[in-house]
Structure formats: structure tokens, C-alpha cells
C-alpha positions in Angstrom: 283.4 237.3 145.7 284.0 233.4 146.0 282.8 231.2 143.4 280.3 228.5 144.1 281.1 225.2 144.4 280.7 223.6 141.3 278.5 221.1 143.0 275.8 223.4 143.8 276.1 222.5 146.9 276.6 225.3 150.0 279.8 223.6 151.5 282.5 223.1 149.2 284.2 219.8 148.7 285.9 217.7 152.4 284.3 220.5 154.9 283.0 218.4 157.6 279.4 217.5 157.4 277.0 219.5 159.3 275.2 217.8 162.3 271.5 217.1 161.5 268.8 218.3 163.9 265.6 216.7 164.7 262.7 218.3 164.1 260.1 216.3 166.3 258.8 218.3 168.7 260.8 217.6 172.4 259.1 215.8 175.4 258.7 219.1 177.1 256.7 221.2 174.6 253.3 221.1 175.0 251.4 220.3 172.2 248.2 223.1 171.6 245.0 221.2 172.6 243.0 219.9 170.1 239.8 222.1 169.3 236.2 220.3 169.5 233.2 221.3 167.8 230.4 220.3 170.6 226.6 220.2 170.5 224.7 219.8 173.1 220.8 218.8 173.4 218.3 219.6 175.8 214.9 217.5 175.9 212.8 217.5 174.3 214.5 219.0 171.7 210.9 221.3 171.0 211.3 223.1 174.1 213.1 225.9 174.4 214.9 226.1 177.5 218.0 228.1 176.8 217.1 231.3 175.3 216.1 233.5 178.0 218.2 236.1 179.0 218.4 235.1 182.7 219.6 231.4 181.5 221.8 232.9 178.6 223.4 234.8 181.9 223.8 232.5 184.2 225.3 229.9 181.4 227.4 231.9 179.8 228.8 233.0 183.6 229.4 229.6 183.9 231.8 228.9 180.6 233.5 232.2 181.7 234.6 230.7 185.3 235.3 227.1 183.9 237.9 229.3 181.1 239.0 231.4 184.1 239.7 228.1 186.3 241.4 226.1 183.2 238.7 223.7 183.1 238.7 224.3 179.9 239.3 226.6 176.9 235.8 227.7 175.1 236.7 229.7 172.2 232.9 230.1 171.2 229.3 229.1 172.4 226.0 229.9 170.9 222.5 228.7 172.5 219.6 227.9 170.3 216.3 227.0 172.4 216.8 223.4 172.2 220.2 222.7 172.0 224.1 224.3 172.3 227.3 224.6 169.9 230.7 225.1 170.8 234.5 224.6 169.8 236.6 224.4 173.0 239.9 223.5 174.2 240.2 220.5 177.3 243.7 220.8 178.5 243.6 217.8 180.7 241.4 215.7 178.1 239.0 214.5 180.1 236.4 216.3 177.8 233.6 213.4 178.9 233.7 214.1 182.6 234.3 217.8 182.2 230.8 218.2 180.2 229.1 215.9 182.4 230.0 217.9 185.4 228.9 221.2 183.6 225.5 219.6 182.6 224.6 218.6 185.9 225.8 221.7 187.6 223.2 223.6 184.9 220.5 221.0 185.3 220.6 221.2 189.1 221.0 225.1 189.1 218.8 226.3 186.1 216.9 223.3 185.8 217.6 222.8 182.2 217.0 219.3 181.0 219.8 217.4 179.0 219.7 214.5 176.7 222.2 211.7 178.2 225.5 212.9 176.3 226.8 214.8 173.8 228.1 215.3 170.5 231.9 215.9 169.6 234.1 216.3 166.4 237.7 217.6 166.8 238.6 220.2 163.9 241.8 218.7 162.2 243.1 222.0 160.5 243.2 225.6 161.6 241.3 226.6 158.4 238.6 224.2 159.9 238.2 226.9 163.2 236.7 229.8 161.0 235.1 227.4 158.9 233.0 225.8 162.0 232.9 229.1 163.4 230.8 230.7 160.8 228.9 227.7 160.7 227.9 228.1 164.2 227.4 231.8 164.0 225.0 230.6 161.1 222.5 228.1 162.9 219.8 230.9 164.3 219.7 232.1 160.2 219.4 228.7 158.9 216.5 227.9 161.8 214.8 230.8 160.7 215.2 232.9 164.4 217.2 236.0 162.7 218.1 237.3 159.6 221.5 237.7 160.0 223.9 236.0 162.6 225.2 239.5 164.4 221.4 239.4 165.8 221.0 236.6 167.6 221.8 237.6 171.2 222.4 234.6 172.4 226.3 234.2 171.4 229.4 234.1 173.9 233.1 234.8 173.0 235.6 235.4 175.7 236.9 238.4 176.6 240.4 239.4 175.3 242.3 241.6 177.0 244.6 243.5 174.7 
């Protein structure tokens, strides 16, 4: 066995210095998209005009073709009567339009009546994903419509093909 340098160092003393590397990301690695927590609101907000099953259907259809087409990446939706949560991906970032669109493709099909816009807040950690996930898998408890979350029918993950 060699001794170590009495340095401490891992190259002993006149070895040519290694190169450094950069460790920015390149130009041609995609970063992940960002992940949104989104709520959407129907008026009037005392109506409930999401949670019947033909809707639930025919909405949930809906975020399936836009993941399929790479409109966009919704990792979960649920409906309340009044309103809608979900954290998705928008891989071109043009979240604005991209909602618009899907609310008046819902209004004029299933005649469901949106406020104006949205709300949005991106998640800034991973940690914040199951965090905001539970959250939203929480809203029918805290409004009083079930008594646990794994109840409330009206929930939509994506299919994973293993």
C-alpha cells in the first residue's frame, strides 16, 4: 500500500491538475416542468355543477386526452360541486391559454359555468407534491361531503402502465 500524501490531498505533490467540470445543466437538457397547484371555480360558487357522474365522466375524459395529446401533464384532479383542484405539468407554458381553451371546451360541451380565470401556485420542492396532494385528497373531508378522502368518487389520477 502507498502512503497518503502528507497533504491530505488525493494527488500527490506536481501531478497536473485535474480539469474542472461544470455542473450547470447543458442547453440541451430539458428542464422537468414546473408542477402547478390549480383551482378552478364555477359560478356561483353554491351550485353544484361538477359532481355528477355523467360530468365527472365526461371531464375527466377530457384531462385524459389533453395528457394523451401533451397538452399537458395532470398528475391529479379532484371536483367538488363548485369548484376544481389540480397539480399539473404545461410543457409548452402557456398554462393561461391552455385552461382557457379547456374551460370553454367544458362550458360549451357540458354547460358548466366558470368564473373568468383561475387560480395558480407552482410547488417549489418535491416534498411540496405529496404535501399539496394530500391536501387536495383532503378538501371533500374538510367540506363535510365524506369522512375519509378514499370516498369521494369524484377523484382522477392517470393511468400508469407498469
Amino acid at each position: 500500500m502507498s502512503p497518503e500524501p502528507a497533504s491530505g490531498r488525493a494527488r500527490p505533490p506536481g501531478a497536473p491538475q485535474r480539469r474542472t467540470l461544470p455542473h450547470s445543466v447543458p442547453w440541451w437538457v430539458r428542464p422537468p416542468p414546473e408542477i402547478f397547484f390549480i383551482t378552478v371555480c364555477c359560478k356561483p360558487r353554491i351550485k353544484s355543477q361538477l359532481c355528477t357522474p355523467q360530468v365527472a365522466l365526461e371531464l375527466f375524459d377530457s384531462i385524459e386526452f389533453r395528457n394523451q395529446k401533451g397538452i399537458w401533464y395532470a398528475h391529479l384532479v379532484i371536483l367538488m360541486p363548485d369548484h376544481l383542484h389540480a397539480l399539473a405539468s404545461f410543457p409548452d407554458g402557456s398554462m393561461r391559454k391552455i385552461i382557457a381553451d379547456w374551460k370553454r371546451f367544458l362550458g360549451t360541451n357540458l354547460r358548466i359555468n366558470w368564473q373568468r380565470d383561475f387560480f395558480d401556485h407552482r410547488l417549489r420542492r418535491q416534498e411540496s407534491f405529496g404535501l399539496e396532494a394530500d391536501y387536495i385528497r383532503s378538501n371533500p373531508v374538510r367540506a363535510g361531503l365524506v369522512g375519509k378522502p378514499e370516498d369521494w368518487p369524484y377523484f382522477w389520477v392517470p393511468d400508469v402502465q407498469t
